[in-house]
N, C-alpha and C positions, 0 to 999 in steps of 0.2 A: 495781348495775344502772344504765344509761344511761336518756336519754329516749327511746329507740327501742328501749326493751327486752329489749335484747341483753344477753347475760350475760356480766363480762369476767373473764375469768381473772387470777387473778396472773400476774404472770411470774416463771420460775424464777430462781433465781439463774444465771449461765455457770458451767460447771463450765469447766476447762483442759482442751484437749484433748491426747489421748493422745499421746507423742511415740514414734515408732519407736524400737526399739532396734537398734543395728547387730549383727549376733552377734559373738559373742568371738571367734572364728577368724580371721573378715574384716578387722574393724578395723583389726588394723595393718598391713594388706597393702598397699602399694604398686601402683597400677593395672598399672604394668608389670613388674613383679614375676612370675617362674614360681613356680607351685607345687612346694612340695618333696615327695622322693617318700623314704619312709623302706628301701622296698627295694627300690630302683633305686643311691640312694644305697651299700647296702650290698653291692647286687651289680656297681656298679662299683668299690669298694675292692676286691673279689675279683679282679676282671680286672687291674687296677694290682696287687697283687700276684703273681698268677699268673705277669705279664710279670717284674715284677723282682727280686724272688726268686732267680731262674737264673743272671741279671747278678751281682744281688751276691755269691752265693755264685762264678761265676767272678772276680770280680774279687777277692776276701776268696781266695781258696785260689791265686792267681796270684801270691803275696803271699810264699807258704811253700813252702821246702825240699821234698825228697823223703820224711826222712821224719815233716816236722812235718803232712804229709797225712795221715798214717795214725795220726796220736795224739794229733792236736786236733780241736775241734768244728767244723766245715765252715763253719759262719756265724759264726766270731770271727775274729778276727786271730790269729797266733801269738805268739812273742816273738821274732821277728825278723821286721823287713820284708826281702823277698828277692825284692820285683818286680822294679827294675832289675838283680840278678844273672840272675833269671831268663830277662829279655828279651834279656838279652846270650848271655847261654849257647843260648837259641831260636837267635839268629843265626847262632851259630857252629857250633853242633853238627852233624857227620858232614858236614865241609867245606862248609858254608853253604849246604845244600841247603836249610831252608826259604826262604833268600833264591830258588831258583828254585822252588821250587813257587808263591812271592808272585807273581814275574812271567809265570811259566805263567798264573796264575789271571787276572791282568789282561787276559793277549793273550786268553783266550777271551772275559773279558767286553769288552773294546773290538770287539773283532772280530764274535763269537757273538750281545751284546746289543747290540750300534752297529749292526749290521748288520740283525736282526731288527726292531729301531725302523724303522729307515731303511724297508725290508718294509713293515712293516705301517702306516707313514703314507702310503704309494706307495698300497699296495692299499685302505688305509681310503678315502682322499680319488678314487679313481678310485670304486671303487661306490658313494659316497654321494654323490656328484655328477654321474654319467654313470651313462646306460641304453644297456644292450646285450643282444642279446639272450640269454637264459642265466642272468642276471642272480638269477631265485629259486634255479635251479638250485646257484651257487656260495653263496649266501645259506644252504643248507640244508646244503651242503658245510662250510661254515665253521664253522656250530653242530654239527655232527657230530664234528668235527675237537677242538671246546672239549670235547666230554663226553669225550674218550677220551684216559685219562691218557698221559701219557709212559712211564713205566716199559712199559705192555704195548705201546709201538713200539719199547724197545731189541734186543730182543733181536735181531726181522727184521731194524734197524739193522745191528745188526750182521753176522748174515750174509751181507747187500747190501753191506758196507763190505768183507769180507772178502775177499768174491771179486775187488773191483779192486783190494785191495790196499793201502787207505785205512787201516787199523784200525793201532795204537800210531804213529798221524802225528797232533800238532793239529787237523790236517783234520778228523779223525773224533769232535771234539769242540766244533768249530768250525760244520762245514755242518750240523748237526741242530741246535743251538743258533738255527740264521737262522730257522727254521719258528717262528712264533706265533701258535696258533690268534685266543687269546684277546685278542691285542696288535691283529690284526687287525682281530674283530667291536668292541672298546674304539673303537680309531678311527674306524672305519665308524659307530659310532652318534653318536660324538662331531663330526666331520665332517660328520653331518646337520646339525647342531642350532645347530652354532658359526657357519657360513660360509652366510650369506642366499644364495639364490640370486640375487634381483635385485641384489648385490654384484659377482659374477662375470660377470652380464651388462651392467652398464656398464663393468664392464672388457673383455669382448668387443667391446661398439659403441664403445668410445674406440681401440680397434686393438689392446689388449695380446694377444698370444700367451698360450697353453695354460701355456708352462712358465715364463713370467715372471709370472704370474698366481696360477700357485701358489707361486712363490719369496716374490716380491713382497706378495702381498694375502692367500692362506689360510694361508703359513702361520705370521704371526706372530700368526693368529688361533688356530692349532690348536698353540701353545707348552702350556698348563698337561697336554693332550691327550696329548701327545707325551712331556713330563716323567712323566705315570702309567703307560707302556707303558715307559717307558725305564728308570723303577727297578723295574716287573715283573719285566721281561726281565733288569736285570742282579741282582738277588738271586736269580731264579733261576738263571742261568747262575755266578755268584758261590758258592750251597748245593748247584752239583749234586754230585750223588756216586756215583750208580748206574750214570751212562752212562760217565764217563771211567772207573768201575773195570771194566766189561767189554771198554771200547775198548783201554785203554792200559797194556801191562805196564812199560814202560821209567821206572824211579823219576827218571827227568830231567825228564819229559814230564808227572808230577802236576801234578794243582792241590791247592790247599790240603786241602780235605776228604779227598780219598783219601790223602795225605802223612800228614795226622794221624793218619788212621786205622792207618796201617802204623806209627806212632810206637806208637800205642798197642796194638799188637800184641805191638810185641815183650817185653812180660812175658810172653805164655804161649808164647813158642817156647823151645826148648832153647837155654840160654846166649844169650838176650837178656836185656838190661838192661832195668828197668822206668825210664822216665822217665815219669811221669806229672804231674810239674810243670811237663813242657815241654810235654806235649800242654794241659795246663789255660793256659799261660801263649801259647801258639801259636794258642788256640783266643778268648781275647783279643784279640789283634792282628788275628786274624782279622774281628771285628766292626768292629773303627774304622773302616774304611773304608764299610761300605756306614752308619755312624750319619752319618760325614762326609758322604757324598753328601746322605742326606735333608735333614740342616737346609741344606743347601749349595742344593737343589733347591727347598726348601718357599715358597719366595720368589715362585715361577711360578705354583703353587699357590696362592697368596694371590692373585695379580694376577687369578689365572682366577676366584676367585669374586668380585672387586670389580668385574671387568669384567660376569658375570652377572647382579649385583644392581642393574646399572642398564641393562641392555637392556631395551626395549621389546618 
C-alpha cells in the first residue's frame, strides 16, 4: 500500500501474444495463382478426348490395308504401315476423280465462303454504323433467318433452283452457300463495338469518302471479325453434304463429302468393291486443309484480342 492509500496490484507477467495461423490450403498459394478445380479439370480431359479420339483412330486406321481393317484393333497400328500406299492409291483411283471432287470442293469454298464473308462484312458494317429506316425490322429478319437451320430451306432450294434450271451446275451449290444468316448478325455486333464512331467522323470532316473510309480505317479494324465469319463460312461450306447431294447427280461436279460417301457405298451395291481404306484415308486429307487454315488464321485472332486488352 502507497502513502495515498491506494492499493497496487502486481503486475502480471506479459504472456506472448497469439500469432495467427495461415490455413493449410492457403499458404502455399501464390496471390496470382487460379484455383484449381478437380472437376472441371476432369471434365475437360473428357472434351480433349472426345475431340481426339476420332482423329486418332482416322489417322491409326489410314495407316492399314483393306483387310487389316477388319482384323485388327482400330486404335493400334497394324504390321504394315500403308499410309503413303494409301494416299497414292486415294489419288489415283477410278481415274483421279478424287483429285476433282478436291477442287470441286475448293471452287465452292473460294467462291460459296469468299463470297458469303465478303456479304456479311458488306451488310455487318452498313447496319452497325448507318440508320435507315427499317433498320429493327431487318434486325429481327436476321435473328429469324440464324434460328432456322439449313437443311429445312434445301429442299424449296431446290425446287426454286429446278424450275430455272440451276440444279446439277456449281451454281446451285455456290449461290445458297453466299446466304449467312449467322456471318451477318457476327459482324453487325462486331462492327458495333470494334470501329468508334468518332473514328469515322474525323474521317468524314478530313474529306475521306464512304468507301475509302471503310477500305482504308474499318476495315483493318474489323480483320480478327472477319477471320471468325470466314472460317465459319468455309468449314461449313467445306462439311456440307445434304445440299450438293440433292442438288447435283453428275459424279464430276462432287465435292468431297458426297464423293466419299458414294466411295463408301459401293460395298453394299451389287458387284461394287468395298474400299474402305480409301474412304478412311480420303477422309484424312480431307481435314488438312481446313487444320491448315486455322493455325494459318489464328495469328488475326491473337492480334484481335491484344488489340482489345488495351482499348480504352
Amino acid at each position: 500500500m502507497t502513502a495515498t492509500g491506494t492499493t497496487v496490484t502486481p503486475s502480471s507477467p506479459s504472456l506472448p501474444r497469439p500469432v495467427p495461423r495461415t490455413p493449410r490450403l492457403l499458404r502455399h498459394r501464390s496471390p496470382g495463382r487460379p484455383r484449381r478445380s478437380v472437376l472441371l479439370t476432369v471434365l475437360t480431359s473428357l472434351v480433349v478426348l472426345y475431340t481426339l479420339v476420332p482423329l486418332a483412330w482416322l489417322f491409326i486406321n489410314a495407316t492399314k490395308t483393306q483387310p487389316k481393317l477388319l482384323d485388327s484393333f482400330g486404335l493400334w497400328f497394324s504390321g504394315h504401315f500403308a499410309l503413303w500406299d494409301n494416299i497414292r492409291e486415294t489419288f489415283t483411283y477410278n481415274d483421279h476423280i478424287f483429285v476433282r471432287w478436291l477442287l470441286n470442293t475448293l471452287l465452292y469454298v473460294v467462291a460459296g465462303a469468299g463470297g458469303a464473308t465478303f456479304l456479311a462484312v458488306l451488310g455487318g458494317y452498313g447496319l452497325a454504323k448507318f440508320d435507315f429506316p427499317g433498320k429493327r425490322g431487318v434486325f429481327a429478319v436476321v435473328i429469324g433467318a440464324v434460328a432456322v437451320p439449313g437443311t429445312a430451306l434445301a429442299v424449296p432450294t431446290f425446287l426454286m433452283f429446278s424450275k430455272v434450271g440451276l440444279t446439277n451446275t456449281p451454281w446451285a451449290v455456290i449461290i445458297p452457300s453466299l446466304i449467312s444468316p449467322f456471318g451477318l448478325y457476327l459482324m453487325w455486333v462486331f462492327a458495333s463495338e470494334a470501329i468508334p464512331d468518332e473514328l469515322l467522323e474525323a474521317a468524314r470532316v478530313d474529306g475521306s469518302g464512304e468507301i475509302r473510309t471503310f477500305f482504308r480505317i474499318s476495315l483493318p479494324l474489323l480483320a480478327p471479325g472477319i477471320v471468325t465469319v470466314l472460317l465459319f463460312t468455309m468449314v461449313a461450306t467445306w462439311n456440307n453434304y445434304f445440299l450438293p447431294l440433292i442438288m447435283i447427280k453428275d459424279p464430276d461436279w462432287y465435292p468431297l463429302t458426297v464423293g466419299l460417301n458414294a466411295w463408301n457405298a459401293q460395298a453394299s451395291t451389287v458387284g461394287g468393291q468395298p474400299v474402305f481404306h480409301l474412304v478412311i484415308t480420303g477422309s484424312l486429307l480431307t481435314i488438312v486443309p481446313l487444320i491448315a487454315a486455322f493455325l494459318l488464321l489464328q495469328r488475326y485472332w491473337q492480334s484481335g484480342l491484344a488489340a482489345g486488352s488495351v482499348k480504352e
